[in-house]
PDB file of the backbone (N, CA, C, O) and the ligand in Angstrom, with CONECT records:
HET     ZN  A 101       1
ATOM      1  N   UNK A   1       0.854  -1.175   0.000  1.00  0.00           N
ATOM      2  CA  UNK A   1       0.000   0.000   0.000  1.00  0.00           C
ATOM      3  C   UNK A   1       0.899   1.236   0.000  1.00  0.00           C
ATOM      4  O   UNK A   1       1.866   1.291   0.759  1.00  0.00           O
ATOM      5  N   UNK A   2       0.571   2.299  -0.901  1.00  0.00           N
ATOM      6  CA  UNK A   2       1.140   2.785  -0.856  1.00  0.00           C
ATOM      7  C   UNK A   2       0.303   4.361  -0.445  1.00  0.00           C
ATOM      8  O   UNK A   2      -0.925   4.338  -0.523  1.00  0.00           O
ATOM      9  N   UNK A   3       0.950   5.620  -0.038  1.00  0.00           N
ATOM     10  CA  UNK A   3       0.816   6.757   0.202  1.00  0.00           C
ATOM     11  C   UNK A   3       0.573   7.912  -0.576  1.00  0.00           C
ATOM     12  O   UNK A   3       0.881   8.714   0.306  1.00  0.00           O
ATOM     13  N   UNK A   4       0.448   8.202  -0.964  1.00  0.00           N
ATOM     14  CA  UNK A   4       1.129   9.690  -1.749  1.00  0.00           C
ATOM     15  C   UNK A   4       0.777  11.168  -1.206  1.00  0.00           C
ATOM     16  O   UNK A   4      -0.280  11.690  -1.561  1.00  0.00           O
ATOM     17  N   UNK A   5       1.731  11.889  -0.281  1.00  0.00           N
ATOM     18  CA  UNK A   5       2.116  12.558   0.601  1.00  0.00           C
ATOM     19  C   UNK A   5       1.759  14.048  -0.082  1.00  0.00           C
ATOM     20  O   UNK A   5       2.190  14.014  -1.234  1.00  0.00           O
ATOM     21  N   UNK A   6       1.327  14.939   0.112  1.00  0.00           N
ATOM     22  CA  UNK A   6       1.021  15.920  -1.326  1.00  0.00           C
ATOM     23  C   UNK A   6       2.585  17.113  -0.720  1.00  0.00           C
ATOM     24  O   UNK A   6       2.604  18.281  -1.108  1.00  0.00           O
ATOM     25  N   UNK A   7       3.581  16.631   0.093  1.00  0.00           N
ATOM     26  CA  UNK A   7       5.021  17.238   0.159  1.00  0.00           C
ATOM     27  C   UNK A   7       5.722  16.278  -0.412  1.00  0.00           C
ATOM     28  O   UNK A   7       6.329  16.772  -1.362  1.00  0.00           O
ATOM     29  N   UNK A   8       5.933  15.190  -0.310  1.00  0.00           N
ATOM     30  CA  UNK A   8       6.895  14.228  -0.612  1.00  0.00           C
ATOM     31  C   UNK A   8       6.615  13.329  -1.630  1.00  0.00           C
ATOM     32  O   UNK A   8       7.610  12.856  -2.179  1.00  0.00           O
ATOM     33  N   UNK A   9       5.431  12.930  -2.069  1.00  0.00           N
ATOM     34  CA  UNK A   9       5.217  11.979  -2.917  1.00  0.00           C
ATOM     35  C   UNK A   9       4.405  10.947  -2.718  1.00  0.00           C
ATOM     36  O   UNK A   9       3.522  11.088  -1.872  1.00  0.00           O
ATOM     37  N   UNK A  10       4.511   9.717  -3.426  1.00  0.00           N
ATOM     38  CA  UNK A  10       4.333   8.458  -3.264  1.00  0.00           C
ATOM     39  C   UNK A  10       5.463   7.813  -2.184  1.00  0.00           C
ATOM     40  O   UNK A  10       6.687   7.838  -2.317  1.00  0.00           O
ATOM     41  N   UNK A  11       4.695   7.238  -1.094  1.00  0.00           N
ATOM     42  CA  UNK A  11       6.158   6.747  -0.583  1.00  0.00           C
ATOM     43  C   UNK A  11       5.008   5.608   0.178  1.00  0.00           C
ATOM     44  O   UNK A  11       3.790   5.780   0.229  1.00  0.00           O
ATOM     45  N   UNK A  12       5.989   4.091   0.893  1.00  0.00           N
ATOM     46  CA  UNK A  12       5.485   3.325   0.968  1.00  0.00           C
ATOM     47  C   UNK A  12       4.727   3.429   2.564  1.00  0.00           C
ATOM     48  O   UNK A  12       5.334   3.994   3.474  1.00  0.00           O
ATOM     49  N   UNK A  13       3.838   3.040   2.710  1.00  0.00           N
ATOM     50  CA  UNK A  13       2.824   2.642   4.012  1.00  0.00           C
ATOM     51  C   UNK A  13       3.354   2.745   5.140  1.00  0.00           C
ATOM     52  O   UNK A  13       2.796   3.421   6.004  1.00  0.00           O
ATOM     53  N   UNK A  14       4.674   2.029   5.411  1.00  0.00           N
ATOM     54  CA  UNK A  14       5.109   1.948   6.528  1.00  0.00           C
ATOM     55  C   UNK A  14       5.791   3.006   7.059  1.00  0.00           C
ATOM     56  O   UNK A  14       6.163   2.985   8.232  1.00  0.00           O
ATOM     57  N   UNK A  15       6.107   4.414   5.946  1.00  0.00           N
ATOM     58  CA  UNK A  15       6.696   5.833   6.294  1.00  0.00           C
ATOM     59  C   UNK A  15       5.891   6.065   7.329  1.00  0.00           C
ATOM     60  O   UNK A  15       6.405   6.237   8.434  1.00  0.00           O
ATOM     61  N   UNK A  16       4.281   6.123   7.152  1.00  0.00           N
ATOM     62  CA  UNK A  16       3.481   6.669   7.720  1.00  0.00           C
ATOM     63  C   UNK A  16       2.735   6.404   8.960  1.00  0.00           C
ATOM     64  O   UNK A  16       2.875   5.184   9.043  1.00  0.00           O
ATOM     65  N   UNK A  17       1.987   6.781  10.045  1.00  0.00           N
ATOM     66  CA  UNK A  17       1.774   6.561  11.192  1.00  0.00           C
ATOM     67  C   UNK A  17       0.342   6.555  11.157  1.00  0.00           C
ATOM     68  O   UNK A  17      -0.016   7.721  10.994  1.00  0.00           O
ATOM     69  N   UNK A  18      -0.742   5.712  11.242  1.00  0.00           N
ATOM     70  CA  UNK A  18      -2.223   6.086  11.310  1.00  0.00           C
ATOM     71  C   UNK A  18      -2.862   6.024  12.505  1.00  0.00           C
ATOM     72  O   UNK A  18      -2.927   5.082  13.296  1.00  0.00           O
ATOM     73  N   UNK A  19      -3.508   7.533  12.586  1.00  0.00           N
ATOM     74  CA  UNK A  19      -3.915   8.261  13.793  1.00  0.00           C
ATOM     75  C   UNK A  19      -5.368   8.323  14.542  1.00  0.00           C
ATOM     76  O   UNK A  19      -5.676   8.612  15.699  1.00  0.00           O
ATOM     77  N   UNK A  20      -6.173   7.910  13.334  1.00  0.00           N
ATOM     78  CA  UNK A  20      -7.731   7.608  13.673  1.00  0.00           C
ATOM     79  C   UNK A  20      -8.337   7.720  12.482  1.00  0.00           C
ATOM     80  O   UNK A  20      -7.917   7.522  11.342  1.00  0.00           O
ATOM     81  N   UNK A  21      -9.687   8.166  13.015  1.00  0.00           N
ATOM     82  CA  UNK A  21     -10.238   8.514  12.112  1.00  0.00           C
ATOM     83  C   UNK A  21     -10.348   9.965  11.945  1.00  0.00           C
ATOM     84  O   UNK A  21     -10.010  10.641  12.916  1.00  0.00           O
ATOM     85  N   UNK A  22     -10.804  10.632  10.780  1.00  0.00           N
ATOM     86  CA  UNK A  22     -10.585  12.052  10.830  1.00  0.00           C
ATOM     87  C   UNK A  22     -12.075  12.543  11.379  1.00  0.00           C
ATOM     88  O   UNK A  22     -13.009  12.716  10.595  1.00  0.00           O
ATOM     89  N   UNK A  23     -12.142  12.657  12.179  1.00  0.00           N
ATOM     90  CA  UNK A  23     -13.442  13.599  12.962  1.00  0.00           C
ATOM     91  C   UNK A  23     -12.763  14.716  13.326  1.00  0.00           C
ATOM     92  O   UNK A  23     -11.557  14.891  13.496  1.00  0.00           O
ATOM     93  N   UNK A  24     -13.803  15.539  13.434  1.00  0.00           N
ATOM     94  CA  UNK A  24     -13.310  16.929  14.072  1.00  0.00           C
ATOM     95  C   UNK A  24     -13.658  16.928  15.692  1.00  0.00           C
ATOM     96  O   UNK A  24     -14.789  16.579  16.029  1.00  0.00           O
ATOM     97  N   UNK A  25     -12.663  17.329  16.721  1.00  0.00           N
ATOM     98  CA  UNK A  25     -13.020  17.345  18.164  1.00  0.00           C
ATOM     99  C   UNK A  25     -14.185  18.634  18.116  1.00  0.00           C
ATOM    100  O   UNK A  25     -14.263  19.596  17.351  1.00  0.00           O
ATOM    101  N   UNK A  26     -15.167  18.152  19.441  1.00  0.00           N
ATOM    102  CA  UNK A  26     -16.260  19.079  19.565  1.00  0.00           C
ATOM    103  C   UNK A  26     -15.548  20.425  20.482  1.00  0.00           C
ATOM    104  O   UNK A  26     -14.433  20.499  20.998  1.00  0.00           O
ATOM    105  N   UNK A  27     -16.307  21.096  20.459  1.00  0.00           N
ATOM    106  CA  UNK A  27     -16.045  22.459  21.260  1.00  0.00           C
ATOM    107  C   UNK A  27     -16.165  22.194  22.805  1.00  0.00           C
ATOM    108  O   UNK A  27     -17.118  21.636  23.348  1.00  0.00           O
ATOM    109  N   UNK A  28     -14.935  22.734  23.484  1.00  0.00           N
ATOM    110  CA  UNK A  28     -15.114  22.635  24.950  1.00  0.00           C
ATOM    111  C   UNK A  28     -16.930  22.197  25.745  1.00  0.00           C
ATOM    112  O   UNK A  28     -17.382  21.240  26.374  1.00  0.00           O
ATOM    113  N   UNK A  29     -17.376  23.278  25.336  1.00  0.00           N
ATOM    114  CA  UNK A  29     -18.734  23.034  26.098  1.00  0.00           C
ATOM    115  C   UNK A  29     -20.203  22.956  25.129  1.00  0.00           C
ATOM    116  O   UNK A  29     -21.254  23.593  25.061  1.00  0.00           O
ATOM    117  N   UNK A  30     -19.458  21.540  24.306  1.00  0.00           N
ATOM    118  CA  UNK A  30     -20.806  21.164  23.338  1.00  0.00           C
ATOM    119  C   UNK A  30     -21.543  20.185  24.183  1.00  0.00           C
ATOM    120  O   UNK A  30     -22.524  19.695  23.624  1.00  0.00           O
ATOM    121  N   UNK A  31     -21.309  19.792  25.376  1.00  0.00           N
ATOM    122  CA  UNK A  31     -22.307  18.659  25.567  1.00  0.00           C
ATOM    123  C   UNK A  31     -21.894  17.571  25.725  1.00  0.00           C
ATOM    124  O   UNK A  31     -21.225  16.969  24.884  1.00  0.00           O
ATOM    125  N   UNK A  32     -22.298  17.030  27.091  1.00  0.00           N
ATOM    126  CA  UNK A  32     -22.101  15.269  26.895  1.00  0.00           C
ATOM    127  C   UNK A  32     -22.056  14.400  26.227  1.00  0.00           C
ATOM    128  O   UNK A  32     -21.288  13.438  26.216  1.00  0.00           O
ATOM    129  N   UNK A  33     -23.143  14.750  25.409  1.00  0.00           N
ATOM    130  CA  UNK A  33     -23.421  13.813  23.860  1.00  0.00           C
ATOM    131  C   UNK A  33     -22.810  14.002  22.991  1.00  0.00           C
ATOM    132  O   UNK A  33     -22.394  13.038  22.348  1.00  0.00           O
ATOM    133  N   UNK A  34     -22.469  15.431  22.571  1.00  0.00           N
ATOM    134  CA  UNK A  34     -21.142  15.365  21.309  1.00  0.00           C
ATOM    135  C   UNK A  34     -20.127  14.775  21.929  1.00  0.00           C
ATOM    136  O   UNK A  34     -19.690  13.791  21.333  1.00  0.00           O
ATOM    137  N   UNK A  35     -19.494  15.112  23.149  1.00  0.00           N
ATOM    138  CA  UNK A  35     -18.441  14.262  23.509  1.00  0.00           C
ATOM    139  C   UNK A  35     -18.268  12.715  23.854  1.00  0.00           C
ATOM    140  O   UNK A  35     -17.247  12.041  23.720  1.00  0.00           O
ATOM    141  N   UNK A  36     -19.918  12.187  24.483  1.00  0.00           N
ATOM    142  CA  UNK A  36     -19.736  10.754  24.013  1.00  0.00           C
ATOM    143  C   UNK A  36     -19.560  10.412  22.972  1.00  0.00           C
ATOM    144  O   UNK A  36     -18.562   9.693  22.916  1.00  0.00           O
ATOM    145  N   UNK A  37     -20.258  10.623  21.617  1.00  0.00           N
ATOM    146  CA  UNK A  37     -20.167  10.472  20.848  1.00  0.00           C
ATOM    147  C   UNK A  37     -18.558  10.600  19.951  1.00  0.00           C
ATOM    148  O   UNK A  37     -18.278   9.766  19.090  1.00  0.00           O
ATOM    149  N   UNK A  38     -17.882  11.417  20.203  1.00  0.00           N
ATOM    150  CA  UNK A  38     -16.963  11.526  19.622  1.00  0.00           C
ATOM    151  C   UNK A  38     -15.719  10.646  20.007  1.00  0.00           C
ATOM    152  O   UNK A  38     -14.802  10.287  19.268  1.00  0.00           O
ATOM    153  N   UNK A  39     -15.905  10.392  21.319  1.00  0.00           N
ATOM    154  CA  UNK A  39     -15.003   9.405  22.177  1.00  0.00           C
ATOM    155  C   UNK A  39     -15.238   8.255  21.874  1.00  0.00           C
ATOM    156  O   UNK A  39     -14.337   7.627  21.318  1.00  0.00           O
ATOM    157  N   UNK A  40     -16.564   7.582  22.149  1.00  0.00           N
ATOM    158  CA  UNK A  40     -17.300   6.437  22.190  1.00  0.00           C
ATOM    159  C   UNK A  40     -17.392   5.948  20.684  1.00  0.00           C
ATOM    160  O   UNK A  40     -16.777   4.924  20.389  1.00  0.00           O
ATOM    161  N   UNK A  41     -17.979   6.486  19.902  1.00  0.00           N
ATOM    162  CA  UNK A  41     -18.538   5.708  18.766  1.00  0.00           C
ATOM    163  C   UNK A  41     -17.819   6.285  17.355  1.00  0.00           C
ATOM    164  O   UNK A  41     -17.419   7.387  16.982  1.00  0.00           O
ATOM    165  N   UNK A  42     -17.868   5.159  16.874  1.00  0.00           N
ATOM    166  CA  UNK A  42     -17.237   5.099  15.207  1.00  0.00           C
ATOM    167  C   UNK A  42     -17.548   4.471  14.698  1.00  0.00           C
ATOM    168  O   UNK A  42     -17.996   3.415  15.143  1.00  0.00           O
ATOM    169  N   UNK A  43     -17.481   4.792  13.377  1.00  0.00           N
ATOM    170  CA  UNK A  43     -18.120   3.761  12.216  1.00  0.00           C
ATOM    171  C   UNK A  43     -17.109   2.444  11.470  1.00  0.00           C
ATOM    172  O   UNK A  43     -15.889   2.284  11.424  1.00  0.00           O
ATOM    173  N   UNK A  44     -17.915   1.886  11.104  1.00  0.00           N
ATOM    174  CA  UNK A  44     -16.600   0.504  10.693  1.00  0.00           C
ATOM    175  C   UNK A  44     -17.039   0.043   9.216  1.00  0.00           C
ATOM    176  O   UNK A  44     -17.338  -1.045   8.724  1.00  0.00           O
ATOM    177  N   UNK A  45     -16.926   1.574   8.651  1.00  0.00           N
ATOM    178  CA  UNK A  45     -17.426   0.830   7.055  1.00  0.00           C
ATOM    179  C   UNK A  45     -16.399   0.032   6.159  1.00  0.00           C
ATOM    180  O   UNK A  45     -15.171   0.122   6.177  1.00  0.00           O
ATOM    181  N   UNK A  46     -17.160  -0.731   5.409  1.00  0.00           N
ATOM    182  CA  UNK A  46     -16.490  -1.570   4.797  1.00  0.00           C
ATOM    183  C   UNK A  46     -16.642  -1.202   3.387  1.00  0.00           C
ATOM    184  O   UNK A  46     -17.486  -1.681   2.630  1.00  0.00           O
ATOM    185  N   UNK A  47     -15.418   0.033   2.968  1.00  0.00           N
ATOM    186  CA  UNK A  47     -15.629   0.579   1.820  1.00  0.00           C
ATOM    187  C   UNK A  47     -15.190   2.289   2.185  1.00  0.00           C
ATOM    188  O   UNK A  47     -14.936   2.309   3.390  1.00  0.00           O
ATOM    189  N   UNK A  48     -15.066   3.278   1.768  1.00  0.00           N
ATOM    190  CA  UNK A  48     -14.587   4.775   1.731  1.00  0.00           C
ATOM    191  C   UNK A  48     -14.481   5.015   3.236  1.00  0.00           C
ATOM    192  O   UNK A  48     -15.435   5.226   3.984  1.00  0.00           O
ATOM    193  N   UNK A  49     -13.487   4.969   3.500  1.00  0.00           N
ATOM    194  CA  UNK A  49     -13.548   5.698   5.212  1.00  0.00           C
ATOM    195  C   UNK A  49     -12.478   6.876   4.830  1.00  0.00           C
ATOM    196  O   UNK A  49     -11.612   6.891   3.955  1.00  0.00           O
ATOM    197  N   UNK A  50     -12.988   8.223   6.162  1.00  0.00           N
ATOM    198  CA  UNK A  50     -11.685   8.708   6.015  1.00  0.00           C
ATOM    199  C   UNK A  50     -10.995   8.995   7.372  1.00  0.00           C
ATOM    200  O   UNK A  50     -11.523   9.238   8.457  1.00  0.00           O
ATOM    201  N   UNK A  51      -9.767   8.913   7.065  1.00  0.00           N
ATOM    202  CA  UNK A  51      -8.678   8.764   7.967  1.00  0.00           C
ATOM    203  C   UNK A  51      -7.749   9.758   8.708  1.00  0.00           C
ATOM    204  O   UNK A  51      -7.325  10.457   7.787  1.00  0.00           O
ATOM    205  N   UNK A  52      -7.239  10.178   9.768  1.00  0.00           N
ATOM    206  CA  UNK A  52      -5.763  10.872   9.895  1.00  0.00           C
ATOM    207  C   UNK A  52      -4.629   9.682   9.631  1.00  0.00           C
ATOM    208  O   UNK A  52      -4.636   8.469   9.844  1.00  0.00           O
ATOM    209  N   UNK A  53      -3.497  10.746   8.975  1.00  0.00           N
ATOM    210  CA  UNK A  53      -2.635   9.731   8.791  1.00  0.00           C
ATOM    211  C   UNK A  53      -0.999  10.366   9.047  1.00  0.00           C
ATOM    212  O   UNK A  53      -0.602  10.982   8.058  1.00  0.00           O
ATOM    213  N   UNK A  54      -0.507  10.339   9.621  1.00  0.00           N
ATOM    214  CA  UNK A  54       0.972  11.045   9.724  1.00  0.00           C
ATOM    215  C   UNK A  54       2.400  10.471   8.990  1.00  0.00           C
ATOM    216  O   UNK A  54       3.001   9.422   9.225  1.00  0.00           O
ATOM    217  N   UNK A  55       2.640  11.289   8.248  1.00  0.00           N
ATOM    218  CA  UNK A  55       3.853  11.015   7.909  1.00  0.00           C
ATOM    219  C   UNK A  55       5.131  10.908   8.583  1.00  0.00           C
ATOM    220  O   UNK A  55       6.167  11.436   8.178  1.00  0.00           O
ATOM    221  N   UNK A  56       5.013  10.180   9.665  1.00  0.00           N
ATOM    222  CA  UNK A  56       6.058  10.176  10.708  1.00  0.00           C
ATOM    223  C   UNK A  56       7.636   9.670  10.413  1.00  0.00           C
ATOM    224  O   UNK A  56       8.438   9.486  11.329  1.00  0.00           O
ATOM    225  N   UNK A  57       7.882   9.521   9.319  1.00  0.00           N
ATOM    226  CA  UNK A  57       9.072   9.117   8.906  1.00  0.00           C
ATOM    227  C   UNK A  57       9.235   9.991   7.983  1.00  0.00           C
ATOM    228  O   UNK A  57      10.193   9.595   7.320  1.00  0.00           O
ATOM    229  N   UNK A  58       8.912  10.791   7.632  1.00  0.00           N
ATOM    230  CA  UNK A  58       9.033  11.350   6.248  1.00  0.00           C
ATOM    231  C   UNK A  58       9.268  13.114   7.022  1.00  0.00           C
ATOM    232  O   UNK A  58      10.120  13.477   7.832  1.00  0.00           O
ATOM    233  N   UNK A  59       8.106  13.931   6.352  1.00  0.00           N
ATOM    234  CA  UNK A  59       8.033  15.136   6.643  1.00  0.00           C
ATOM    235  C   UNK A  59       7.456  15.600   8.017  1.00  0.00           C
ATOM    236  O   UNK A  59       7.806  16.638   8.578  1.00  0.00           O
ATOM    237  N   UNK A  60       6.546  14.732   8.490  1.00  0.00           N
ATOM    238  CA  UNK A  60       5.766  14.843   9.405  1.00  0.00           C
ATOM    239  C   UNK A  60       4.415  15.008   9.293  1.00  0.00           C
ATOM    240  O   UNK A  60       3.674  14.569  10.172  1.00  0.00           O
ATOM    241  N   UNK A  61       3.992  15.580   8.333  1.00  0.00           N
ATOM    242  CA  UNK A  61       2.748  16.127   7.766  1.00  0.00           C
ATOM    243  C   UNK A  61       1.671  15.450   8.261  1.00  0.00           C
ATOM    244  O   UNK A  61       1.805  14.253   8.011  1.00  0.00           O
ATOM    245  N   UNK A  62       0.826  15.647   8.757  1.00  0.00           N
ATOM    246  CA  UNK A  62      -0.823  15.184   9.370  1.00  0.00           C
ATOM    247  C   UNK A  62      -1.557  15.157   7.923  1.00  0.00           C
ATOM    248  O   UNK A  62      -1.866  16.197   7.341  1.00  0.00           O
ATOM    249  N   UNK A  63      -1.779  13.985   7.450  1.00  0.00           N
ATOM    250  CA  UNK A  63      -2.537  14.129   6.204  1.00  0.00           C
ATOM    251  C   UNK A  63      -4.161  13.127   6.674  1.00  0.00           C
ATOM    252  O   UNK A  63      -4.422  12.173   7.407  1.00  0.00           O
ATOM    253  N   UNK A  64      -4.836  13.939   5.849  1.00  0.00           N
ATOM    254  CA  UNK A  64      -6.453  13.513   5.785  1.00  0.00           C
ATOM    255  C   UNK A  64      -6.640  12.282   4.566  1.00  0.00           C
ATOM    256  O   UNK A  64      -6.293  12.549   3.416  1.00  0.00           O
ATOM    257  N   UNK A  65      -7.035  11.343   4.798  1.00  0.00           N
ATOM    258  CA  UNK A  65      -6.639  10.341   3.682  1.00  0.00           C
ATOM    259  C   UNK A  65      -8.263   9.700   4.186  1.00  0.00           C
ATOM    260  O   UNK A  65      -8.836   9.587   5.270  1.00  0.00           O
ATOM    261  N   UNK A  66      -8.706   9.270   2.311  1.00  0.00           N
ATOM    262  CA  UNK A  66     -10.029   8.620   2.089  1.00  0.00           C
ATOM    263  C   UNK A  66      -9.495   7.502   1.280  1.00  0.00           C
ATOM    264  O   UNK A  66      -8.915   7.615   0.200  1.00  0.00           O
ATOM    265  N   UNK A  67      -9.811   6.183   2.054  1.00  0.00           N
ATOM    266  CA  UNK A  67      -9.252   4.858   1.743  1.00  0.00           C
ATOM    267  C   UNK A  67     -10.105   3.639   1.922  1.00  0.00           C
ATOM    268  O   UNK A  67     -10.308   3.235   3.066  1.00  0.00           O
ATOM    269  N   UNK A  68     -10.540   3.118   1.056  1.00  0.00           N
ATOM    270  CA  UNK A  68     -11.639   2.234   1.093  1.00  0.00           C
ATOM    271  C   UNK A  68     -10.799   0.807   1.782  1.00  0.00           C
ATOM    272  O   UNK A  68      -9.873   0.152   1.304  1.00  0.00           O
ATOM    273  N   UNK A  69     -11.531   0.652   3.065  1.00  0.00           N
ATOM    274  CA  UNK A  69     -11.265  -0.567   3.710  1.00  0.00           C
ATOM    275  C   UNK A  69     -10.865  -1.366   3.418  1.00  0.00           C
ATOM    276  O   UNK A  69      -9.780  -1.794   3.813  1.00  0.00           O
ATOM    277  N   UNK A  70     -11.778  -2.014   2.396  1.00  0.00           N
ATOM    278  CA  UNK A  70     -12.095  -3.248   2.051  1.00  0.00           C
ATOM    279  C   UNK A  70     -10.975  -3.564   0.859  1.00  0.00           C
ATOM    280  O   UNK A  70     -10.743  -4.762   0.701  1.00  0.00           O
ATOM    281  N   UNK A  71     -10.225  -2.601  -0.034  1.00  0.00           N
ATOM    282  CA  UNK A  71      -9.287  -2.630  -1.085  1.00  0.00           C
ATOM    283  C   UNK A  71      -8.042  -2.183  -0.540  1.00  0.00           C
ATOM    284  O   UNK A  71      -7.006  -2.693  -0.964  1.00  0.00           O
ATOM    285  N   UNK A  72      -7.992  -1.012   0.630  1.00  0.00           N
ATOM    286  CA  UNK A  72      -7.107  -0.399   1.015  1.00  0.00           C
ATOM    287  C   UNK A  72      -6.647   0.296  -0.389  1.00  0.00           C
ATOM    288  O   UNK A  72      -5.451   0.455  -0.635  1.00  0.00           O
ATOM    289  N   UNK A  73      -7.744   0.729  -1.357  1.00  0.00           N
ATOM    290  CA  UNK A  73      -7.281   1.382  -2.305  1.00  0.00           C
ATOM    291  C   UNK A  73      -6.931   3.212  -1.783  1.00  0.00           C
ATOM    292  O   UNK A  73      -7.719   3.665  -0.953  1.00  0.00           O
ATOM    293  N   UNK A  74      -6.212   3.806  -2.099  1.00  0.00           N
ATOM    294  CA  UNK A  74      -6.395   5.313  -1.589  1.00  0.00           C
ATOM    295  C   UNK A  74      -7.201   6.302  -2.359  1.00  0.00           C
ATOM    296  O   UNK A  74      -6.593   7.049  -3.127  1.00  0.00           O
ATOM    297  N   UNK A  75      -8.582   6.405  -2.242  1.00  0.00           N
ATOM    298  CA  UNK A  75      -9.231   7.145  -3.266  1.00  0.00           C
ATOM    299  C   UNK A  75      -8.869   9.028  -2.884  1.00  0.00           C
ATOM    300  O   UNK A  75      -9.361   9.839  -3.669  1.00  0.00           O
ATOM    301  N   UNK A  76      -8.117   9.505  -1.819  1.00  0.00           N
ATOM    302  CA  UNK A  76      -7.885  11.471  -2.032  1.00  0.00           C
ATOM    303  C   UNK A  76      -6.775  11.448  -0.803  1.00  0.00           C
ATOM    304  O   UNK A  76      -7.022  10.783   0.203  1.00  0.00           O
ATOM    305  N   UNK A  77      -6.001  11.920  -0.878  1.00  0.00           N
ATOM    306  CA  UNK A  77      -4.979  12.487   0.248  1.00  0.00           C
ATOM    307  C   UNK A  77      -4.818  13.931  -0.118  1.00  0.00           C
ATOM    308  O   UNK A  77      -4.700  14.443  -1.231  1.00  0.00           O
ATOM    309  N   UNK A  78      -4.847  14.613   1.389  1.00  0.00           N
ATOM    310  CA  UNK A  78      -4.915  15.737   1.560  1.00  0.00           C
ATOM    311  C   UNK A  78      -4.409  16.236   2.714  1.00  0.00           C
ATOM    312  O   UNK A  78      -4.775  15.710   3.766  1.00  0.00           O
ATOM    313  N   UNK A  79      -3.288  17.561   2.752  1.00  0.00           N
ATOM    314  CA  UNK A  79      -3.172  17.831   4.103  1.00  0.00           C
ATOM    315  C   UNK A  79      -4.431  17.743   4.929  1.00  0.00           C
ATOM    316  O   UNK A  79      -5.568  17.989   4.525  1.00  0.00           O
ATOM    317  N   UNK A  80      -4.074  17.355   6.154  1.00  0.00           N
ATOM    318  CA  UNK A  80      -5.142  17.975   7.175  1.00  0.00           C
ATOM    319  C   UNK A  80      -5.429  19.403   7.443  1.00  0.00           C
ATOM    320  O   UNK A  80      -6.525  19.767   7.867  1.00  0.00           O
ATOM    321  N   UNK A  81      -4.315  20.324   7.164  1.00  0.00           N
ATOM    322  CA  UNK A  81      -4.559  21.287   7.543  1.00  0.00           C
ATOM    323  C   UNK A  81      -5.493  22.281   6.859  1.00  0.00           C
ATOM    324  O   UNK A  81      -5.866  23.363   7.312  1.00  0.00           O
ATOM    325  N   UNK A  82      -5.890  21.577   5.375  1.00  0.00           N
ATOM    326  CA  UNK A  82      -7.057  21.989   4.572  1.00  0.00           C
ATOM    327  C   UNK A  82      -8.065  21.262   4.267  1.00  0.00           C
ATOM    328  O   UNK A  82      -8.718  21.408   3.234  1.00  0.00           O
ATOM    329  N   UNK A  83      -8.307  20.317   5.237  1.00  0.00           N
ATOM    330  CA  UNK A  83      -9.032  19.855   5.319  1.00  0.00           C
ATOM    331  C   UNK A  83     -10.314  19.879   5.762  1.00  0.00           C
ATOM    332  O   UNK A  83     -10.241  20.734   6.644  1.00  0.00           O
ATOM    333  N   UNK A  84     -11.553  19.471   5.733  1.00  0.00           N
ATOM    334  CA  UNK A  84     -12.688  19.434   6.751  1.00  0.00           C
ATOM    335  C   UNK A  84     -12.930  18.707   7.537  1.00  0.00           C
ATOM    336  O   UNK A  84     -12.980  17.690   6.845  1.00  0.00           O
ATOM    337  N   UNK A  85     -13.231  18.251   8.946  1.00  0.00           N
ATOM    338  CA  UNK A  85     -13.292  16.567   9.412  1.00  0.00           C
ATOM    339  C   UNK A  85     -14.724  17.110   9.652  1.00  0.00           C
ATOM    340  O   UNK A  85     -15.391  18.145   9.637  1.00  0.00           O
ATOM    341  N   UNK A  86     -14.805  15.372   9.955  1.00  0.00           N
ATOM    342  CA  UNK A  86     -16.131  15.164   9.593  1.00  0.00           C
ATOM    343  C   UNK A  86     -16.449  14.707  11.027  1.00  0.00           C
ATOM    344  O   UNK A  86     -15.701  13.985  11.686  1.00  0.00           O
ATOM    345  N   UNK A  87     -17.967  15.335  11.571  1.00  0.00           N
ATOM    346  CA  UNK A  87     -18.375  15.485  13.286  1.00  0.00           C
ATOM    347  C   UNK A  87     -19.605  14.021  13.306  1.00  0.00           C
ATOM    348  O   UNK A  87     -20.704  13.861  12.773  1.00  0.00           O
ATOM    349  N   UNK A  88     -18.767  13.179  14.175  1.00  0.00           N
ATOM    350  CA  UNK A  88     -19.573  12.331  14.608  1.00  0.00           C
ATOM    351  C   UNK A  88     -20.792  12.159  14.947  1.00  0.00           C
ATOM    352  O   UNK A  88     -21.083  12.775  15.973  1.00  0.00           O
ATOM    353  N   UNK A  89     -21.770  11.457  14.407  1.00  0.00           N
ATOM    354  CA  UNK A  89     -23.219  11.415  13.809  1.00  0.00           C
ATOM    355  C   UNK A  89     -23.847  12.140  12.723  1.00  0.00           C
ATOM    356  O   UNK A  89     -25.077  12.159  12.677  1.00  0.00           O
ATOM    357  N   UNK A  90     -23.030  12.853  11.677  1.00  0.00           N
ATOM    358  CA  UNK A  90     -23.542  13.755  10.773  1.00  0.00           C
ATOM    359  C   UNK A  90     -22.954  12.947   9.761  1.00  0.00           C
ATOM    360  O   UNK A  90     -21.921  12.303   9.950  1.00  0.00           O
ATOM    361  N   UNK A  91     -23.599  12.965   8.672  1.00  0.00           N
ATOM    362  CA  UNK A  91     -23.522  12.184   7.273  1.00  0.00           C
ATOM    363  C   UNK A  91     -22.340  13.072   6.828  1.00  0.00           C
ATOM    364  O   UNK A  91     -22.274  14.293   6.968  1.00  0.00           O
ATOM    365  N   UNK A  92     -21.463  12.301   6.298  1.00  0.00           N
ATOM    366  CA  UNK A  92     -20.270  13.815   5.875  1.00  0.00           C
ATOM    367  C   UNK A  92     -20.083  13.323   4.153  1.00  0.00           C
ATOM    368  O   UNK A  92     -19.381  13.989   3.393  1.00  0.00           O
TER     369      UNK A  92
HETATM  370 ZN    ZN A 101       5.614  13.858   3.558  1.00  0.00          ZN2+
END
């Protein structure tokens, strides 16, 4: 499996460090429920998920990566830092 880093390139799987899933953390005082929710529950699709992913051998870069489970194909890599994450229980 491979990567492709939008600083460095294509580089192989094991450069990289995977961090979760890409949700966005809720706001200090959203509520019990956004914060269970964000702690507690995740989805386990089998097919497009998207991911944090760190380039921990490489540049460092926090990248946002959409990677279908089930192929481990990489369908978009994107910094995180232009990214959107996506808030637990909302269709993203
Ligand atoms: Zn990199």
């Amino acid at each position: 499996m491979r990567i492709t880093c939008p600083l460095c390139g294509a580089r192989d799987h094991r450069e990289f460090t995977y961090r979760g899933a890409a949700l966005a953390v809720p706001a200090l005082d959203a509520g019990e429920a956004a914060w269970d929710a964000h702690v507690h529950l995740r989805d386990n699709p089998a097919g497009p998920h998207e991911e944090l992913w760190q380039h921990s051998m490489g540049c460092g870069a926090w990248l946002k990566v959409r990677r279908n489970t089930a192929t481990h194909e990489m369908l978009d890599v994107m910094l995180a830092e232009d990214a959107e994450l996506a808030v637990p229980g909302e269709a993203s």
